[in-house]
N, C-alpha and C positions, 0 to 999 in steps of 0.2 A: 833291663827294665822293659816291660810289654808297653808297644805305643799303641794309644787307646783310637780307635775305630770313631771316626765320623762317620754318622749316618748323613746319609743324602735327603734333603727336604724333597719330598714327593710334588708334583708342581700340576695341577688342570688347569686346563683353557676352557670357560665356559661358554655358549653361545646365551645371549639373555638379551629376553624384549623388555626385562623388567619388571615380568609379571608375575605372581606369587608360584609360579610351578619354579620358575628360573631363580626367585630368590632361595626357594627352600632348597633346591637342587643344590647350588650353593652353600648353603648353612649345613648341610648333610654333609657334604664330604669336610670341609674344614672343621667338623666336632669329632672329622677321624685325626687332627693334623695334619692335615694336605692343604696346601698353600695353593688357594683358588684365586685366578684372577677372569674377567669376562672381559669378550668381544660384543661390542653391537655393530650390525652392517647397516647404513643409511644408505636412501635413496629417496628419489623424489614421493615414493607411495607408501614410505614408514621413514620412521624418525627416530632418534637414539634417546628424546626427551624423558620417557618412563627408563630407560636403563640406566640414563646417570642420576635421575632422581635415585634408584635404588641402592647402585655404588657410592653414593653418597652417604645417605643414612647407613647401609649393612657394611661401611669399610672395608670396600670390595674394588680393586683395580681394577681400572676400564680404558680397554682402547676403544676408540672410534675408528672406525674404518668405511668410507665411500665407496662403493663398488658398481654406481652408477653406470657407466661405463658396459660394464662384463654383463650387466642383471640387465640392460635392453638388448642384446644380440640374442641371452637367452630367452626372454621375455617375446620377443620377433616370435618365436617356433620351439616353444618346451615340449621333448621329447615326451613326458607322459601326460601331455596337455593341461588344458584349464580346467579351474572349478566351477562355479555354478557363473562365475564372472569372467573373467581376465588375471585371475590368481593362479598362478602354474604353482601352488603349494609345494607339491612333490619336487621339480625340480627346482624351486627355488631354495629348497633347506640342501638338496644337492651341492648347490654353489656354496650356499654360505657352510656348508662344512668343508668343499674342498678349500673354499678361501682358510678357516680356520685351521684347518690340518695343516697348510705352507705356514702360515705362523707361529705352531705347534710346532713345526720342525728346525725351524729359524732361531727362535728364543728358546728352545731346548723344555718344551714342557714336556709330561709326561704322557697325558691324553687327553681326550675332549670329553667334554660331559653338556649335556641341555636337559632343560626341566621339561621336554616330553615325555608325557604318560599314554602308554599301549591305551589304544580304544578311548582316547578321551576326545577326539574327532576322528568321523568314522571314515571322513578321505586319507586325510593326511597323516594320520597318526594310526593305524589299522598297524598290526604285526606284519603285516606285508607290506606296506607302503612305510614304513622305519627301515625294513631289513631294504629297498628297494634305494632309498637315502643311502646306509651305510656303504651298499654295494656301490653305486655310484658315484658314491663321492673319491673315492680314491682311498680313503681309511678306514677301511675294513678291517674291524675286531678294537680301533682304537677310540671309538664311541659311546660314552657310558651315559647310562638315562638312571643318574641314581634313585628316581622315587619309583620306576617301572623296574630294576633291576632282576628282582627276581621271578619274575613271569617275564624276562628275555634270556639269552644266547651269555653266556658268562663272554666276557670280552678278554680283554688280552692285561690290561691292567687288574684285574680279580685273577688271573690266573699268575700273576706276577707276584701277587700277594702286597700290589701297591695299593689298594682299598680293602677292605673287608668286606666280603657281599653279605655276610650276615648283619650289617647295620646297615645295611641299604634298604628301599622303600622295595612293595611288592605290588604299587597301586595299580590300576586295571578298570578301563570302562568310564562312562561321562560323570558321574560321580563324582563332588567336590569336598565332600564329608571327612575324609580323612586328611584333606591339604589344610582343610581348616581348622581341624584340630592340631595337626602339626604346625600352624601359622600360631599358634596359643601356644603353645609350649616351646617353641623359637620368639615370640613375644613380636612378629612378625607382625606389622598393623599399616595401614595406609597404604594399600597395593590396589592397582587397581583391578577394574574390572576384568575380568576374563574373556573379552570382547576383541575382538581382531583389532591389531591397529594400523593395519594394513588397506590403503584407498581400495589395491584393485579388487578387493570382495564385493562394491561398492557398484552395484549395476550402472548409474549415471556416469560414475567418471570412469566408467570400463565403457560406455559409449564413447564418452568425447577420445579416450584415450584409440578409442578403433578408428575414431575418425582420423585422427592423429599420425598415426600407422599408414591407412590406407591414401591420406592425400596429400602427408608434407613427409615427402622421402628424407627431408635431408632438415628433420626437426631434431630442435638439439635440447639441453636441460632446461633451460629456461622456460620451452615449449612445455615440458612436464611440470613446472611448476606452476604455471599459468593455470592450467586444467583444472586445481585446488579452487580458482575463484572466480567468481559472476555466472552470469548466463551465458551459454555458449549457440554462435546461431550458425550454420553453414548458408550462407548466401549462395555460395556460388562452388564449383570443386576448386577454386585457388584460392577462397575468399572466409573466410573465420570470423566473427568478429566477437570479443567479449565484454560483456552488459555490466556494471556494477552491480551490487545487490543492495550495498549499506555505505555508510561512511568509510567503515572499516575496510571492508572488500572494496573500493574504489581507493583506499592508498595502498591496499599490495598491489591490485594491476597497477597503479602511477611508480609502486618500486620495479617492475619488474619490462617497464616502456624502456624500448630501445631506440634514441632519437634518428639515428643513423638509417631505421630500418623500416620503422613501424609507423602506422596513422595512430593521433591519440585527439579524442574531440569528447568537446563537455560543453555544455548548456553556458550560454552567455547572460541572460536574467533570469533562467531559474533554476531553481534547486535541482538538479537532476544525477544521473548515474554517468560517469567516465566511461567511454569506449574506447577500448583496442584491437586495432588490424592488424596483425603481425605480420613484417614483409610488405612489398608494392601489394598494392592495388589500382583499381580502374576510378576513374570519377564519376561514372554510374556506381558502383559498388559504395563511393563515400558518402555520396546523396542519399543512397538509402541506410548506410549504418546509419547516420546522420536521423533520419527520419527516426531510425527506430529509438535512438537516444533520446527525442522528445517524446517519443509516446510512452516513456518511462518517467513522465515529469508530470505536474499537475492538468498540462496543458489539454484540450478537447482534439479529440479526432478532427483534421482536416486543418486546426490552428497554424496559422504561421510562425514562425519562432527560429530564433537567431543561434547557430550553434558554430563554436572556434574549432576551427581543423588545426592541428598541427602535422604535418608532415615533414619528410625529408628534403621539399621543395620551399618550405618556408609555412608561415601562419598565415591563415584567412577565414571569415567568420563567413559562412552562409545560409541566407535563410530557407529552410525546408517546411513540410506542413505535417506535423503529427500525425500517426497513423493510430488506429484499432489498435492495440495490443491482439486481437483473438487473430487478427489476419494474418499473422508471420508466425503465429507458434508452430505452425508445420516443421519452421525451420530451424527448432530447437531441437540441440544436439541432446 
């Protein structure tokens, strides 16, 4: 009696932000049979929040994986540099394909795929700057861009005859016309916008984040998360301090105070904004956060007013005199 042949389930590791190129990417190869699962990489200046909304809805397995850590030694000094900000685009897809390809190899998938399309940004996604990705990531020929397929390099899974490249996409250029259509016939709805979600594109916190860089050597995640919220003002080269803006933004600074480490001081009668010093500082330096904290309050230029320090030496409430808001904005980051 002939024993009958198991075929082996074909297996891609996706990379996905979540966003309608990465869902279709996606929905393309598993209407070949190929058992898709995705990777999101988080770090303090993107977030996995659109990619498990997605693997949710499109029942679509999803790791999460942190790579904090690897993405600031690279982020220090990327080899094909910044974009118009603090976004090392190039070598950041670098990393997160060489991270994806050690998990590729680990869990035994077949090959990688992401829902970049040739010329759909003309830094990062250029035929030369994909082929510059593949080459340096370490898996070269095991990279598949199912909806740009064919206006690229046939890869090594089309040549294995584990995809079909004639039901792969041929898309090409900034053009959204065709994802859209294919978002309609995949019945694809609620993605979001095709907009970075990435901070460091983000000129303002691509400053505090320089600042960051250049004057706290030995600044750790926390430091990165901070940068997300209030007014940031450089007082001094050891000295930071950051301003509330809202309700909101004055209780993630309050989650993110380290009592051990940090000054943390808010308005004693009036309504005002929460300040954080991250690390020692000077008592000249807390007199004037202090000052600038009430000139964030209802209170007049030169007014007296009461404000609670907390530090690592204990509480004490001192009174300072309101300043101008216009007189210190030199000093915003």
């Amino acid at each position: 009696m002939e024993e009958k042949k198991t075929l082996k389930k074909v297996r891609a590791l996706g990379l996905t932000s979540g966003g309608l190129d990465s869902i279709l990417s996606a929905l393309v190869l598993r209407e070949q049979g190929i058992d898709v699962t995705w990777v999101s990489f988080t770090t303090p200046f993107f977030s996995s929040h659109a990619a498990q909304k997605a693997a949710d809805r499109y029942k679509i397995p999803l790791m999460v994986v942190d790579i904090t850590e690897i993405y600031i030694e690279m982020l220090k000094n990327p080899p094909a540099g910044y974009g118009k900000n603090m976004n090392p685009c190039m070598d950041c897809h670098v990393l997160m394909f060489a991270e994806a390809g050690r998990i590729m190899v680990q869990e035994g998938f077949d090959f990688l795929f992401s829902g970049e399309v040739a010329g759909q940004r003309p830094f990062s996604q250029n035929k030369r700057s994909l082929r510059y990705v593949e080459k340096h990531s370490g898996f070269d020929g095991s990279i598949l861009r199912p909806l740009s397929a064919g206006v690229l390099p046939v890869t090594e899974a089309e040549r294995q005859n584990l995809v079909d490249r004639n039901r792969l996409g041929s898309i090409s250029g900034r053009s959204r016309k065709k994802q859209i259509e294919m978002a309609k016939q995949f019945n694809v709805v609620d993605y979001p916008a095709p907009a970075g979600g990435c901070r460091l594109t983000d000129s303002a916190f691509s400053a505090r984040l320089r600042d960051l860089f250049d004057l706290v050597p030995d600044f750790g995640k926390r430091d990165l998360y901070l940068l997300h919220h209030g007014r940031h003002f450089r007082l001094d080269p050891g000295t930071r301090i950051v301003v509330g803006r809202s309700e909101a933004d004055n209780g993630m600074i309050e989650t993110l105070y380290v009592p051990e480490t940090d000054t943390f001081m808010r308005m004693v009668d009036l309504p005002g904004p929460l300040v954080l010093i991250p690390r020692a500082v000077s008592p000249d330096m807390v007199e004037w956060a202090a000052a600038i904290c009430a000139s964030y309050t209802k209170a007049k230029a030169g007014q007296e007013v009461q404000v609670l320090v907390c530090s690592p030496a204990g509480e004490s409430v001192i009174q300072v005199k309101a300043l101008d808001p216009e007189g210190f904005q030199d000093l915003l980051i």
